[in-house]
C-alpha positions, -999 to +999 in steps of 0.1 A: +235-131+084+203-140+066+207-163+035+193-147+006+173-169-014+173-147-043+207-132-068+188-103-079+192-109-112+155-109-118+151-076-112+178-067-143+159-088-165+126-084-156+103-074-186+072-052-185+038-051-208+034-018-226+000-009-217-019+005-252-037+033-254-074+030-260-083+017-292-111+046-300-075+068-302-040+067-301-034+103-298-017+112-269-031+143-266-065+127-255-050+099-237-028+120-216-051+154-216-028+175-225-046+204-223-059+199-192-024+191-179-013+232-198-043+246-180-040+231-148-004+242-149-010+279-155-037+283-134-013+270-105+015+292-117+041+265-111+077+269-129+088+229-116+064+202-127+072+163-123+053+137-146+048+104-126+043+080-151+041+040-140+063+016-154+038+002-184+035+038-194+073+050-195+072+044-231+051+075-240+067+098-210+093+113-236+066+121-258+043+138-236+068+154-214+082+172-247+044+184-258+041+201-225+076+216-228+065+233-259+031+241-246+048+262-215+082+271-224+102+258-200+111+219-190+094+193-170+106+163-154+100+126-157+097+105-126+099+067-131+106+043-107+086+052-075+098+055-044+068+032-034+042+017-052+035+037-084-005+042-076+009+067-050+026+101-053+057+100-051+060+131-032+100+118-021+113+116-058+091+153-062+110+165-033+148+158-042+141+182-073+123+212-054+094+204-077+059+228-068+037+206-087+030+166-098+010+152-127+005+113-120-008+098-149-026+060-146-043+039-122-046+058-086-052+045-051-062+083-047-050+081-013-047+118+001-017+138+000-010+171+020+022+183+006+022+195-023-004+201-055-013+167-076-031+165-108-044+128-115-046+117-149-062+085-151-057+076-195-078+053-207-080+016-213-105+004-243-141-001-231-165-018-253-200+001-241-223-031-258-204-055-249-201-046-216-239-037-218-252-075-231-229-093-211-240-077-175-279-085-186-271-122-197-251-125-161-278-111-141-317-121-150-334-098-122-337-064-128-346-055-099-312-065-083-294-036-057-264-032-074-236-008-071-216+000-104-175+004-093-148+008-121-111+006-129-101+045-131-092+038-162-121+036-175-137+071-158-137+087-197-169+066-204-186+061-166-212+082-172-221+065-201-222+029-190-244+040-159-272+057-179-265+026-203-273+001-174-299+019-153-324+016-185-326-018-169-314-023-136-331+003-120-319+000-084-282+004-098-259+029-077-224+045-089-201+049-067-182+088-074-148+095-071-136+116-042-114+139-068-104+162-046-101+135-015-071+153-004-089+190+002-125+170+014-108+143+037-113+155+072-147+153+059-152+124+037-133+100+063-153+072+077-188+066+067-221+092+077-260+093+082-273+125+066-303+135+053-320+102+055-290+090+032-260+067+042-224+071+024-202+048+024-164+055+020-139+032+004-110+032-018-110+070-024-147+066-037-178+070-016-215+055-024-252+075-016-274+043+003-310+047+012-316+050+054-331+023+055-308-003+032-275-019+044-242-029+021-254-062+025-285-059+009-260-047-022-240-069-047-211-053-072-206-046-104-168-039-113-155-029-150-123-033-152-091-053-157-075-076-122-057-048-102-049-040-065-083-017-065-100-049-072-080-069-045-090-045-019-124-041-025-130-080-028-115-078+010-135-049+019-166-061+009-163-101+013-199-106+020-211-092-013-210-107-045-190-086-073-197-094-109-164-083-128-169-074-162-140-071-188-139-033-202-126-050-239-152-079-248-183-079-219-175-108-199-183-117-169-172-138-135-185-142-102-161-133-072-160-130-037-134-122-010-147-141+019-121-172+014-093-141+009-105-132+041-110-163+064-074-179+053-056-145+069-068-155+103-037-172+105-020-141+106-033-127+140-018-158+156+010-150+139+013-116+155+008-131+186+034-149+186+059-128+175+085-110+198+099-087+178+074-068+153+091-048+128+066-017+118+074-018+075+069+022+064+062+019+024+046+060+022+063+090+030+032+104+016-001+093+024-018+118+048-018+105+086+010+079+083+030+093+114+001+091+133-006+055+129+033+046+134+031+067+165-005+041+176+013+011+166+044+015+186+017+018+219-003-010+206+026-038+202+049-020+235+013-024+254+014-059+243+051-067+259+068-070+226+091-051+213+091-033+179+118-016+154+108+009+127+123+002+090+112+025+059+116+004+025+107+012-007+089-020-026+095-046+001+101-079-012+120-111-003+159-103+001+155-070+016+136-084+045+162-111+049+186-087+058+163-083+092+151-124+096+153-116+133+120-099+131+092-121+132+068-108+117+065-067+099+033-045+101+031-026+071+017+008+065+012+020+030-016+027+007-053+007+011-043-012-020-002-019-017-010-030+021-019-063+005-002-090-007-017-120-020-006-153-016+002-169-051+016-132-059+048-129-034+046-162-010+072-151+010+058-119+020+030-130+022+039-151+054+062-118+070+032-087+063+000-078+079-022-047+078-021-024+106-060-034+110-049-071+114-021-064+144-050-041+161-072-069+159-047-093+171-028-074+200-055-050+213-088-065+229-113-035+220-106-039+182-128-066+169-120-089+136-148-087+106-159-099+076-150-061+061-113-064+057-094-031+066-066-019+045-070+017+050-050+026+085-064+054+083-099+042+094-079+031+131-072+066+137-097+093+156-128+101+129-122+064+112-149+040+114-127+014+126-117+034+152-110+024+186-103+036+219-068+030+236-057+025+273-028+045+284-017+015+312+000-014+300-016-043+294-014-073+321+001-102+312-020-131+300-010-167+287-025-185+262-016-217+237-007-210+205-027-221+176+001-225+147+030-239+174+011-249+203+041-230+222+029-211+252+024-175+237+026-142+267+006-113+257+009-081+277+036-071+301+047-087+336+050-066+362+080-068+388+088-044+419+119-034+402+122-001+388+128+000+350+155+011+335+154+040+308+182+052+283+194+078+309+201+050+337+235+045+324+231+006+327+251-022+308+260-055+306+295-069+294+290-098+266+316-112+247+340-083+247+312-059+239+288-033+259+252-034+256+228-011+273+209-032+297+178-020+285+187-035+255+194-069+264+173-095+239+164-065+219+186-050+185+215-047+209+219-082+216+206-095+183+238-071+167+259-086+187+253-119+178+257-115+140+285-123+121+286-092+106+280-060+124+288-033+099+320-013+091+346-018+120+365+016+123+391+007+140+405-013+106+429+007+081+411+016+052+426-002+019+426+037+001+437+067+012+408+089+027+398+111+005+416+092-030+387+081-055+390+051-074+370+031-097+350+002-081+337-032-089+309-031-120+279-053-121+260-071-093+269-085-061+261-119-070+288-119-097+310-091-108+321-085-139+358-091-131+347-125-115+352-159-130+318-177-127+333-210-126+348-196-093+314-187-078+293-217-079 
């Protein structure tokens, strides 16, 4: 078994920032849009509603969740504690109640959801409209600057505002919108177009108008809002262009780019080459298209003669993928904006996850790397702009050198005038005592076999009757609370 470098015990005593409410209001009935929430509601005619709060915001859910309970007559429910990450629905936790209906309050990746009704309710974080104003103006001297103005959701309430505020001088200024109802408009929206003598760009559940005849490259960025994933992702999106971040509470401003982001995950595609076993990480149940892509990865890494297993954990970190260190290296598919994890964040999963864009370019020759990081997989698929054409046939084998171990590193799959053996040949192999199915051999069967521990044996006599219930152990694995922790160090 996998040594586990961490007890656990941080997650018990981990502590969380309460996010305020914007400092214009502290009435929840604006923050919160409660109205809108009743009208929505009614309109919909649903009897089971869930309120998805994140974690900063638990400490008003009580609050609001009894508002609405008088406001409709009958009780809603609380979710805290995704499933996934909390910019998603969590469509799972929804589920387990029958619930018809979700209200997710906070920041959104807006990723699309098929099924079932979601109202997103961004609340606010404190914007200070002159601040903001003076300090973009002393940051950039040319008014003439292509710009495109981006924001935090959280700051949607005053939008509007700042753009009519900033266009007064920087008159080649763009806003990107917000694809609201992304979910009803994707088949649509998805990938970029060339209408009307007018170029959108799609990205991050918001889309941008460009004249024919610019390019995104002729554009730099302007972002108001606090560090987040959304920021993260665009920075790796857009790594050629130049986004000026502004702070929503006192105007200033820093430079930042994602092209360094960018060029130090090169390592990572040598990294899926070399791996032999690729573990494919599912973190949605409820972005739209996510079976689709699982189904295209399985080709892609069987195509490229390795071998893959499929695992579905909620908020991957460090010990949980311990418990599977004989995977080299996991895909994973989530959101645009939980797919990435930064280096000084999470080191160590920062070393075991790529994007499904990043194994694509990696393991299948037509998809080529770029400066315009991919996080959504749901560009690789038919309609996405990153899309690409695969082979049925297997890939040939090819050899190459390694780059990070300078250990000869096989791509593709030999071919041998022996007829391969399925699940329904019936073939195995005696080792140590135990069958495996030849098809199996250096795969999960053999790697089971060679563990220590290999999961509840059957055949020994359970210490309680079947069926008797008694009280078990209390605390945390690490040390129980009937444990003497002189005993366990």
């Amino acid at each position: 078994m996998a040594t586990l470098t961490n007890s656990g015990t941080a997650c018990l005593e981990r502590t969380l920032d309460i996010e305020a409410l914007a400092k214009d209001t502290n009435d929840l009935e604006v923050n919160y849009e409660i109205q809108r929430c009743v009208s929505w509601i009614k309109a919909g005619n649903f009897k089971k509603v869930c309120l998805q709060f994140p974690d900063e915001l638990l400490v008003d859910a009580p609050a609001v969740a009894r508002i609405l309970t008088e406001l409709l007559g009958f009780r809603v429910y609380i979710l805290g504690d995704t499933t996934y990450g909390s910019c998603c629905v969590d469509e799972v936790a929804a589920e387990h109640i029958g619930a018809d209906a979700v209200i997710h309050f906070g920041r959104t990746c807006l990723s699309p959801s098929k099924r079932i009704p979601v109202l997103y309710v961004f609340t606010r974080i404190f914007v200070d409209l002159s601040a903001v104003h003076s300090g973009l103006l002393k940051a950039v001297d040319d008014s003439m600057k292509k710009l495109i103005f981006v924001y935090d959701i959280r700051c949607h309430y005053v939008a509007d505002s700042v753009v009519t505020k900033l266009q007064e001088y920087f008159s080649q200024l763009l806003s990107a919108e917000l694809l609201l109802n992304y979910c009803d408009t994707i088949s649509s929206e998805k990938g970029d177009s060339h209408l009307d003598g007018v170029t959108t760009i799609t990205f991050n559940g918001r889309s941008v108008n460009l004249p024919s005849e610019s390019s995104i490259k002729d554009y730099q960025f302007v972002y108001l809002g606090t560090s987040s994933p959304t920021l993260t992702s665009m920075l790796l999106r857009f790594s050629e262009n130049t986004f000026y971040c502004i702070d929503p509470s006192d105007g200033s401003v820093e430079c930042a780019s994602g092209m360094r982001t960018v060029m130090s995950r090169n390592a990572k595609l040598e990294m899926a080459k070399d791996a032999d076993i690729i573990g494919i990480l599912v973190g949605t149940l409820g972005v739209a298209d996510y079976r689709d892509v699982i189904v295209r990865l399985k080709h892609i890494i069987k195509s490229a003669g390795k071998r893959s297993y499929t695992f579905v954990v909620g908020k991957p970190n460090e010990p949980k993928l311990a418990n599977i260190a004989e995977v080299d290296i996991f895909v994973y598919v989530s959101c645009p904006e939980t797919a990435i994890v930064e280096r000084l964040t999470d080191p160590a999963l920062y070393k075991k996850l790529i994007t499904p864009w990043e194994l694509e370019v990696a393991l299948l020759e037509e998809q080529e790397w770029s400066l315009q990081f991919e996080s959504d997989f749901r560009e690789l698929l038919p309609g996405g702009v990153r899309h690409v054409e695969m082979t049925s046939a297997l890939q040939e084998e090819t050899v190459n050198v390694s780059l990070l171990t300078n250990k000869t590193q096989r791509l593709g799959v030999r071919y041998v005038a022996e007829d391969p053996l399925d699940s329904k040949s019936g073939a195995v192999v005696l080792q140590n005592g135990l069958a495996i199915a030849e098809l199996h051999v250096g795969g999960g069967g053999e790697i089971l076999q060679g563990r220590t521990w290999q999961g509840l044996d059957s055949s020994v006599t359970a210490p309680v009757p079947v069926g008797h219930v008694v009280e078990g152990r209390a605390g945390i694995a690490s040390i129980y609370v009937d444990e003497n922790k002189s005993n366990t160090s």
